[in-house]
C-alpha positions as a printed Julia matrix, in Angstrom:
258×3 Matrix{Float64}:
 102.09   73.62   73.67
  98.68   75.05   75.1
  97.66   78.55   73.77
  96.69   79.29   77.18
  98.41   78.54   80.9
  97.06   75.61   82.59
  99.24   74.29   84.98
  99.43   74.12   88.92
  99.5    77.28   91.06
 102.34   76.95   93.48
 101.35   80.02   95.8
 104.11   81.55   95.01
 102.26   85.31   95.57
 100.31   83.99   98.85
  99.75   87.33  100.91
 101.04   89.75   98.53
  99.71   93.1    97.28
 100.1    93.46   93.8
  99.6    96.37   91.35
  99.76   95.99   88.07
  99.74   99.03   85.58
  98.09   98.6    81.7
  96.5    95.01   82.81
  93.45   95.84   80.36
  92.56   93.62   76.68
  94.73   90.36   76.14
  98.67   91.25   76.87
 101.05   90.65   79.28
  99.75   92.61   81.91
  96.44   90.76   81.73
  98.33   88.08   82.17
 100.61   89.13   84.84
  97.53   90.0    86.89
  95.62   86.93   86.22
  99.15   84.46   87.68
  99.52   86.75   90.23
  95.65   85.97   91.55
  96.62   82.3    90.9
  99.36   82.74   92.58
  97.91   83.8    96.06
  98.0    87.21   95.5
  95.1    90.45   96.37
  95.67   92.23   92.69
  94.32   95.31   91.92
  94.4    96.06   88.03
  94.57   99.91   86.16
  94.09  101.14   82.72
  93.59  104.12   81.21
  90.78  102.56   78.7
  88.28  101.83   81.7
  85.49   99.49   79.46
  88.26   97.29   78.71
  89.67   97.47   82.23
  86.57   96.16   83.98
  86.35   93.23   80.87
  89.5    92.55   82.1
  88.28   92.35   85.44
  85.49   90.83   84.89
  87.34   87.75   82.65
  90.0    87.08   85.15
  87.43   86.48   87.84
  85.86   84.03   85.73
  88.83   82.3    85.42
  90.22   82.2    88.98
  87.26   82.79   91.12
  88.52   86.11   92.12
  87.95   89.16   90.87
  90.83   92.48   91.23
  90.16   95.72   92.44
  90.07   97.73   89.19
  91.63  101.56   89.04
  91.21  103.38   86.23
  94.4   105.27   85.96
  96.14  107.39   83.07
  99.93  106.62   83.65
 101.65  109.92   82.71
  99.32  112.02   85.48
 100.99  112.0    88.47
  97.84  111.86   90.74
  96.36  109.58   88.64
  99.23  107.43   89.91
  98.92  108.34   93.19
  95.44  107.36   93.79
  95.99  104.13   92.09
  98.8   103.29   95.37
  96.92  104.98   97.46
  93.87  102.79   96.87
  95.4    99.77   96.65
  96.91  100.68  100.19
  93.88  102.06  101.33
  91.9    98.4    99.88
  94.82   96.31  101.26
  96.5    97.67  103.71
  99.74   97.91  102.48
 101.64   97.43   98.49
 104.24   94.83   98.01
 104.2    94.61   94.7
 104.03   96.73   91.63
 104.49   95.58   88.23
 104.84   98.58   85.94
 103.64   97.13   82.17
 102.52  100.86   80.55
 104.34  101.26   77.8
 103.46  102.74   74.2
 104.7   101.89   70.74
 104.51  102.92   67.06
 106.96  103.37   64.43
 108.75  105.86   61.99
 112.16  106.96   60.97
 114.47  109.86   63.14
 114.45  111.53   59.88
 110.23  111.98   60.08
 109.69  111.25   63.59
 107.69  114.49   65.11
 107.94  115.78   68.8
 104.77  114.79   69.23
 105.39  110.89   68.52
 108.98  111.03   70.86
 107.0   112.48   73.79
 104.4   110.29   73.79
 106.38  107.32   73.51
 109.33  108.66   76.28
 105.67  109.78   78.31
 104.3   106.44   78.57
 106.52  104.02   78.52
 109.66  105.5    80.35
 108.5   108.78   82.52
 105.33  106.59   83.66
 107.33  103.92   85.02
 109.2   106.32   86.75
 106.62  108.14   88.74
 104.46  104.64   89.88
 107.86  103.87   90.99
 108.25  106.62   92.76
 105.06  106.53   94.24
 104.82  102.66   95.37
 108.62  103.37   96.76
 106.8   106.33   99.33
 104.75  103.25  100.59
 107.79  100.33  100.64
 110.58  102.1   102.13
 109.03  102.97  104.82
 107.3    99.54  105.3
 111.15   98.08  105.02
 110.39   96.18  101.74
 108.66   95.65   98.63
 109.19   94.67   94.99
 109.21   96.61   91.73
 109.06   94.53   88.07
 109.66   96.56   85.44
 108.78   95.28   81.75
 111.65   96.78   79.5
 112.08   95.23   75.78
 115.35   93.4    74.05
 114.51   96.37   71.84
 116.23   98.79   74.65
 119.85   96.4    73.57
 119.02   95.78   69.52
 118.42   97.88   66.9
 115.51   98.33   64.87
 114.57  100.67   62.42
 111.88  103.36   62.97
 112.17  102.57   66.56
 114.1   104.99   67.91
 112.16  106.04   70.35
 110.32  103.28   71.64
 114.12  101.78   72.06
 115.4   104.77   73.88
 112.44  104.39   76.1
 112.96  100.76   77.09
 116.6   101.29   77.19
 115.76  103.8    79.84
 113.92  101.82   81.81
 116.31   99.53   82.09
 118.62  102.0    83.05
 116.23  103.13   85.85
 115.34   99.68   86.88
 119.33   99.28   88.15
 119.81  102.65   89.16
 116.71  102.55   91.52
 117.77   99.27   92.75
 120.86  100.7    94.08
 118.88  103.27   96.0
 116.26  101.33   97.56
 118.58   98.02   98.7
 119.26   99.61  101.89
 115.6    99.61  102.66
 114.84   96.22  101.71
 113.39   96.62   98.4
 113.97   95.06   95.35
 113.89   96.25   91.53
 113.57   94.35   88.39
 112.46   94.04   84.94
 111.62   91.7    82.42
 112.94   91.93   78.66
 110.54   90.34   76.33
 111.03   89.88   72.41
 107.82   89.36   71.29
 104.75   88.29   72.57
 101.66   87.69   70.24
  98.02   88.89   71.44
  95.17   90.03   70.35
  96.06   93.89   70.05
  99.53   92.89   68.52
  97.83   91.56   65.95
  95.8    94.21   65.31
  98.47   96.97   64.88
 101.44   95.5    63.42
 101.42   93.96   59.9
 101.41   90.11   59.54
 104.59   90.8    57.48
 106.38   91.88   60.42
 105.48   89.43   62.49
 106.22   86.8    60.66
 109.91   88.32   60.07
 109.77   89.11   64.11
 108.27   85.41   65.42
 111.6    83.73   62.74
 114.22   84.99   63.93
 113.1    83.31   67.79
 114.51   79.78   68.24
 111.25   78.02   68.38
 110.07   80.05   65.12
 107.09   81.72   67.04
 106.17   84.68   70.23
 105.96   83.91   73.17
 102.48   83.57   74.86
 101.95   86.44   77.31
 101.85   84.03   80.07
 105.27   82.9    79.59
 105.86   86.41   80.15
 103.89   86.45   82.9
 105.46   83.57   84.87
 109.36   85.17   84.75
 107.1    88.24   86.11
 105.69   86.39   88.89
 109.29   84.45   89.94
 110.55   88.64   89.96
 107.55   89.69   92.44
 107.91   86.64   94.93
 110.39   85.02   97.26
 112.31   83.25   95.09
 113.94   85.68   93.45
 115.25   87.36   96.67
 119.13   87.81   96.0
 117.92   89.23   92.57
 118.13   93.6    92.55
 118.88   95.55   89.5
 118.87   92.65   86.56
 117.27   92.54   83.51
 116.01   89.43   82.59
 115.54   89.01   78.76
 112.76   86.25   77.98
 113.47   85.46   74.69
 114.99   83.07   72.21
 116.03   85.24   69.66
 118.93   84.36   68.34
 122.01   86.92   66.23
């Protein structure tokens, strides 16, 4: 299998407005953002770490032709947020998309786990997602629809040690993905999320031991992580038509077996 995606464009995202949150370096939002322009769709890209947010930028117009808007935005301030929908709105006229990637990691036991290192964690990867929802909902209710991807973790349904509160995190955004579903059907929006195992990039690599990976990529059925791409593509079926009767589901993309 290629390392990188290379087959047709479908225009699946023809039209759409799409946000996507912590699209800097070589992960799944980078990739999310870069099917989503090969998909049809006017993207507009944020990261906190703005040299490697306008790389980003930068690389995925090389690649499609197209460059996306880039926002610099730090996901746990609230008007950071806000200025990221409202330019995007502002740019394009309207949001119908927003794919909400933040989300930070690390690891160590309950027993030594500090304040400091739950916060964070909860901050970024749960409480984030939760206030860019918030905000791109202000814009798609009252437009009458709109679509929401979350990116959760199978980590949020399996155990792993000195991940307590990276789990708790994902598991709450799961949580929240159904739960805002439920209140935003009426209106014609939609929310989702995606449930990766493991998906091997660049930064991966750099902050988690080869040990661990190898132990992670075995127990998957093909014996390897995903690509961020194939990540990207269950991402980009979420955001567009066809996955219209779909509100409140989790999809886990994965082959990880018991």
């Amino acid at each position: 299998m290629a390392e990188d995606w290379a087959g047709p464009a479908h225009g699946l995202l023809t039209g759409k407005v799409v946000v996507v949150t912590a699209a800097a370096g070589t992960g799944i939002g980078h990739a999310t953002a870069r099917r989503c322009v090969e998909e049809g769709a006017a993207v507009v890209i944020s990261d906190r770490h703005e040299r490697r947010l306008a790389e980003t930028a930068d690389a995925i117009a090389e690649l499609t032709g197209t460059r996306p808007l880039a926002v610099p935005c730090d996901v746990t301030d609230q008007s950071a947020i806000d200025n990221l929908v409202d330019t995007a709105v502002a740019e394009h006229g309207r949001l119908d998309v927003l794919v909400n990637n933040a989300g930070l990691g690390g690891t160590a036991s309950v027993v030594d786990m500090t304040d400091e290192q739950w916060d964070s964690v909860i901050a970024v990867t749960l409480t984030s997602t939760f206030k860019a929802t918030r905000a791109a909902l202000r814009h798609m209710v009252p437009a009458g629809g709109g679509v929401i991807v979350n990116n959760a973790s199978v980590i949020g349904w399996r155990a792993q040690a000195g991940q307590a509160h990276y789990a708790a995190a994902k598991a709450g955004v799961m949580a929240l993905t159904r739960c805002a579903a439920m209140d935003v059907a009426p209106h014609g929006v939609r929310v989702n999320a995606v449930s990766p195992s493991i998906a091997m990039h660049a930064h991966l690599a750099k902050v988690t031991t080869d040990d661990l990976l190898a132990e992670l990529s075995a127990r998957e059925a093909f014996g390897r992580a995903a690509r961020p791409w194939e990540i990207a593509n269950v991402i980009v079926f979420l955001a567009s038509d066809y996955s219209s009767y779909m509100t409140g589901e989790v999809v886990s993309v994965s082959s990880q077996h018991p």
